[in-house]
C-alpha positions in Angstrom: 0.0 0.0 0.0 1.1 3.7 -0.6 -0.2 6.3 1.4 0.2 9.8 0.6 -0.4 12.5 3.0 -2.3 15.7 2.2 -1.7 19.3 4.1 -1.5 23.1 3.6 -3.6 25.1 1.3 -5.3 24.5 -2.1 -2.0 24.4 -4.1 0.0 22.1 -1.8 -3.1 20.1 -2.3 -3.0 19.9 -5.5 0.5 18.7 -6.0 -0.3 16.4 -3.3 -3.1 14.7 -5.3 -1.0 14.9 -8.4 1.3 12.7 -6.6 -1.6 10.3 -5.1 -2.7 9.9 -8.6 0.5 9.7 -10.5 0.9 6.3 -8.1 -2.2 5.1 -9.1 -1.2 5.2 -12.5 2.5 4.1 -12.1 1.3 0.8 -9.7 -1.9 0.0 -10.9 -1.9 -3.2 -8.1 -1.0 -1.3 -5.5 -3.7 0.0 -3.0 -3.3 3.9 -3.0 -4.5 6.0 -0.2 -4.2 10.0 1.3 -4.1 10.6 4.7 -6.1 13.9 5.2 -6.1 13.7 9.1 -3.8 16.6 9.1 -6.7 18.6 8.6 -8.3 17.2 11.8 -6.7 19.5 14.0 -5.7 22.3 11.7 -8.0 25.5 10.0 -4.9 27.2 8.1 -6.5 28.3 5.0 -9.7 26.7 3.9 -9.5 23.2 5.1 -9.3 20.1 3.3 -10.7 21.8 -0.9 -10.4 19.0 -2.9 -13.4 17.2 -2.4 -15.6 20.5 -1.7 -14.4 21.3 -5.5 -13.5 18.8 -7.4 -15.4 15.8 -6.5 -18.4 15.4 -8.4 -18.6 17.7 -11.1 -19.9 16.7 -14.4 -17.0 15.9 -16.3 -14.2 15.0 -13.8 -12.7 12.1 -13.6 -11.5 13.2 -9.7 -10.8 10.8 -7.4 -9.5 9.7 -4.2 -9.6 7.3 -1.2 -9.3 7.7 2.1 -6.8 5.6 4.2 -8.5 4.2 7.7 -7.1 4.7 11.0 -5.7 1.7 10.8 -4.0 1.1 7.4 -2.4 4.7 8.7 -1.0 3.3 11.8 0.4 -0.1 9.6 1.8 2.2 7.3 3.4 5.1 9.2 3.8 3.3 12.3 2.1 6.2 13.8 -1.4 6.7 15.5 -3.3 9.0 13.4 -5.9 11.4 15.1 -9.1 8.9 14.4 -11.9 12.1 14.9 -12.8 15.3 13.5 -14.2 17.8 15.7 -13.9 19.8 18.7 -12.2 16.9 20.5 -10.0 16.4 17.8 -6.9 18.9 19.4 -7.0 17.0 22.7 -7.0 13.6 21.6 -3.8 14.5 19.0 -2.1 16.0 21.9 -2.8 12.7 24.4 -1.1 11.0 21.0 1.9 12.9 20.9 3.7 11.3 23.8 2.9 7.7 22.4 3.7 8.6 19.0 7.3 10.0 20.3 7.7 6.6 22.0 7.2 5.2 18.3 9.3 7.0 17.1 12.1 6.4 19.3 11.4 2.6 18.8 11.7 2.8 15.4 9.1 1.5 12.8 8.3 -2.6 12.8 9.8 -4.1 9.9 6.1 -4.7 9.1 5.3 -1.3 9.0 6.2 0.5 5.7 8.7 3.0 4.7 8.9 6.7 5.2 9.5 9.6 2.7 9.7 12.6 4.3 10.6 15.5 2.0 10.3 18.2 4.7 13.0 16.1 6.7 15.4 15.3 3.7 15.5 15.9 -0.6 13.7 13.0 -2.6 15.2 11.2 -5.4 12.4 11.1 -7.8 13.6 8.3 -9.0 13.2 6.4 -6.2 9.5 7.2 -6.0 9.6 6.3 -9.4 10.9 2.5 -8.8 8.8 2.0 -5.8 8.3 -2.0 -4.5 5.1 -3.0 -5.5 5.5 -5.5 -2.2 6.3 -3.0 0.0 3.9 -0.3 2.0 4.8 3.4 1.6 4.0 6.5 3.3 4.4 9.8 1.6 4.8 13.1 3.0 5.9 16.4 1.4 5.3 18.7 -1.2 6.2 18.1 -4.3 5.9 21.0 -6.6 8.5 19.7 -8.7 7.9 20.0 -12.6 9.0 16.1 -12.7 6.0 15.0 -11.3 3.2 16.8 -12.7 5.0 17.3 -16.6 3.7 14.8 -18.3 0.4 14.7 -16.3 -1.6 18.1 -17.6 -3.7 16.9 -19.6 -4.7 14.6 -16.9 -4.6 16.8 -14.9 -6.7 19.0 -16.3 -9.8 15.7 -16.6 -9.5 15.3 -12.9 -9.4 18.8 -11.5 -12.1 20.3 -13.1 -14.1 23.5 -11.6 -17.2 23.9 -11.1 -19.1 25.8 -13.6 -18.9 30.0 -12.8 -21.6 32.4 -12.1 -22.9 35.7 -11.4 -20.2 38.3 -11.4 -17.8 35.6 -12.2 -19.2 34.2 -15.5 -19.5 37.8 -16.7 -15.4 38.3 -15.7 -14.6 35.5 -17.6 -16.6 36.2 -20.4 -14.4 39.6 -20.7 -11.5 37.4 -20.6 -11.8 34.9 -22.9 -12.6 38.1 -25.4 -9.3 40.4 -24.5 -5.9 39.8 -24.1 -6.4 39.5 -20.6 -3.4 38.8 -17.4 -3.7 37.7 -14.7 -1.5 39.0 -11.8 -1.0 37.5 -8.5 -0.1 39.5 -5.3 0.3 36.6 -2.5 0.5 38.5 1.4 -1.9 37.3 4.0 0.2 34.6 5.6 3.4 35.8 3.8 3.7 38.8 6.0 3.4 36.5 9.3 6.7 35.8 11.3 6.6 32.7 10.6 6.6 32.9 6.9 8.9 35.7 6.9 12.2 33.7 6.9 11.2 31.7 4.4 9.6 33.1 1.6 11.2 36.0 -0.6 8.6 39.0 -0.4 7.9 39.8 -4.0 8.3 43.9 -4.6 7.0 46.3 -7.3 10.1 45.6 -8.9 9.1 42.5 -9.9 6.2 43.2 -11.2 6.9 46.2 -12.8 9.4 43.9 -14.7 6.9 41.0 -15.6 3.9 43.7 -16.9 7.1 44.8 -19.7 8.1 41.4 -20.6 3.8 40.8 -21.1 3.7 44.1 -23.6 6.4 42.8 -25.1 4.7 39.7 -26.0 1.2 40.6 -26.1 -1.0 43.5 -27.6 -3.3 46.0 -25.7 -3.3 44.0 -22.6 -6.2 44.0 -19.7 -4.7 43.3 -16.4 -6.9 41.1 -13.4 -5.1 41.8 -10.0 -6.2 38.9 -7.6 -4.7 39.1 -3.7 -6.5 38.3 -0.4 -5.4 42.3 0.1 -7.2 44.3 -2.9 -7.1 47.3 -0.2 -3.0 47.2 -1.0 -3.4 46.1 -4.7 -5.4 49.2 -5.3 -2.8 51.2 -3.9 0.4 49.6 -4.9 -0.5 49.3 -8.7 -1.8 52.4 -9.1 0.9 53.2 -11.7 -0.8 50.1 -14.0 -3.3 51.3 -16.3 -6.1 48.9 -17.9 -6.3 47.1 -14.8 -9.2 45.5 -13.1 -8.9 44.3 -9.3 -11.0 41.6 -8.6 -12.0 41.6 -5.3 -15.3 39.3 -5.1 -14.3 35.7 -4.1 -13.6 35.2 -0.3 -13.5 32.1 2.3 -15.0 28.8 0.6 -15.3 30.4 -3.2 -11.4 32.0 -2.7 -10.5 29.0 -5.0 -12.4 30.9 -7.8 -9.8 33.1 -8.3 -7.3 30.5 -9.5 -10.6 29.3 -11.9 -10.9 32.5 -13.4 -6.8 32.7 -13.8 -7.3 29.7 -15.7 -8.8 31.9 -18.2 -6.9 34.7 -18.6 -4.3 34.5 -22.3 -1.5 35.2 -19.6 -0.3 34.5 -16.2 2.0 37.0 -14.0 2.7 34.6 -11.1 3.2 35.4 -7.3 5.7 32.9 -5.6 2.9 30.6 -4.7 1.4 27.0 -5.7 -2.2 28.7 -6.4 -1.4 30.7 -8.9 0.9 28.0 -10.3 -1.6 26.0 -10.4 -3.7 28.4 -12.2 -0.8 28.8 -15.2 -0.8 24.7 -15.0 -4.4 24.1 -15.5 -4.6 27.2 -17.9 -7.2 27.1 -20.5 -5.3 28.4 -23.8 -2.6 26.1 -24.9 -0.9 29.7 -26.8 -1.1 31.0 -22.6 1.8 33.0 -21.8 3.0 32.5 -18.4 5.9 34.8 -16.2 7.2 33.6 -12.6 9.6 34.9 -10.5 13.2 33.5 -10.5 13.2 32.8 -6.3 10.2 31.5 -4.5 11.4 30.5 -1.5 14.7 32.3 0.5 16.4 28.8 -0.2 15.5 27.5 -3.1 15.6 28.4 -6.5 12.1 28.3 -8.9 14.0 26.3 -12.0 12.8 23.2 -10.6 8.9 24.6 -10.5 8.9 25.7 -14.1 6.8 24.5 -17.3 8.8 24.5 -21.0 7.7 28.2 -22.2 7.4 29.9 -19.1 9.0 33.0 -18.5 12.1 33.4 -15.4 12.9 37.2 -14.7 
């Protein structure tokens, strides 16, 4: 059995499931599961999006199983939190004293084997050559261009949106008739202390830079500026002209914003996995995408990147 564990926001879910299905594909006899409890105890972001959004929508081909509390346990030779809820908290930290001791024991030979990307780099290849005998559990990230490459159009069956409405439909009805771009401000969390240290804080210089290399590419373009702070958007990008700051998708429909990305002719990218994914899933093949050449303050973007997008 594989087991795949899922965390984070929307975008770090996304790669997660591209990795739950990529297995599925790759060992075709091999039970594979995600492990959602980390959303048990946690309310960063939106919760656990995929199902709320993909999951049953006509068309999509989405699809995933849920590992018990047991196959968890045989797997990771750790006790998973087995309830959602209010009790939830409490009964994770009664488990984190046992789960230490586990640790410290070591894992039964029984048990399967840990990849933990967060701990230590991941030869693809070794996820790649996987023993079909053997259980697996999966933890990390996995925005690497390697694993989702030669998945889009895949990709693009199984993670399919629901159909837009309202003020949406009508924005990208404008967008599928202009030479519209998409710009992407990420700050919220960003600007927290404990995000600081990691991730570079895009400036206006960046995008300053990215709306030139767009004109140079692209007539009479109409810019979209999505952010969870349109308040600073409005202010910092008041030197843009032909701009439009879209400002209507909050809480539970926030994941609209990557959908009407997905239909702009051009993608300016913040240094995050939701707009990513939006340039990913993008609905003209012609799209144009720039991104910014550091994403996090250790690690360079070259390993995120799709042939044809633009580094500056």
């Amino acid at each position: 059995m594989i087991i795949v564990r899922f965390t984070s926001g929307l975008g770090n879910q996304m790669f997660q499931y591209n990795l739950y299905s990529l297995f599925k594909e790759m060992y075709p006899q091999t039970p594979v599961k995600a492990d959602v409890r980390w959303f048990y105890t946690q309310d960063e972001h939106h919760g656990f999006e995929l199902r709320r959004i993909f999951e049953n929508v006509k068309g999509s081909s989405f699809s995933l199983e849920e590992a018990s509390t047991r196959e968890i346990y045989t797997v990771s030779g750790q006790i998973p939190t087995p309830v959602k809820g209010t009790l939830a908290p409490t009964i994770k930290h009664l488990l984190g004293p046992v789960n230490r001791k586990l640790r410290e024991a070591g894992k039964p030979e029984k048990n399967g084997i840990t990849f933990d990307q967060l701990r230590a780099p991941i030869d693809p290849d070794d996820l790649f050559n996987l023993d079909p005998d053997r259980n697996y559990y999966i933890f990390g990230y996995f925005v690497e261009e390697v694993y989702y490459k030669n998945r889009v159009d895949a990709l693009k069956k199984e993670l399919v949106f629901p159909e837009l409405s309202g003020e949406n439909a009508d924005l990208a009805e404008k967008m599928q008739h202009e030479n519209s771009v998409s710009v992407h401000v990420r700050r919220g969390d960003y600007l927290s202390a404990t995000y600081l240290d990691k991730f570079i804080s895009l400036g206006m210089d960046y995008y300053e830079a990215a709306v030139d290399v767009i004109k140079q590419h692209m007539e009479s373009p109409k810019f979209y500026i999505f952010s969870e702070d349109p308040d600073y958007t409005r202010q910092a990008f008041d030197w843009l002209a032909d701009k439009t700051i879209v400002d209507i998708n909050n809480g539970d429909d926030s994941y609209r914003d990557m959908q009407l990305m997905t239909k702009c002719k051009a993608n300016i990218t913040a240094n995050s996995t939701f707009s990513q994914w939006a340039s990913i899933l993008n609905e003209n093949s012609d799209h144009i995408t720039v991104y910014p050449a550091k994403y996090m303050a250790d690690e360079d973007t070259e390993i995120r990147k799709m042939p044809g997008w633009i580094r500056i």
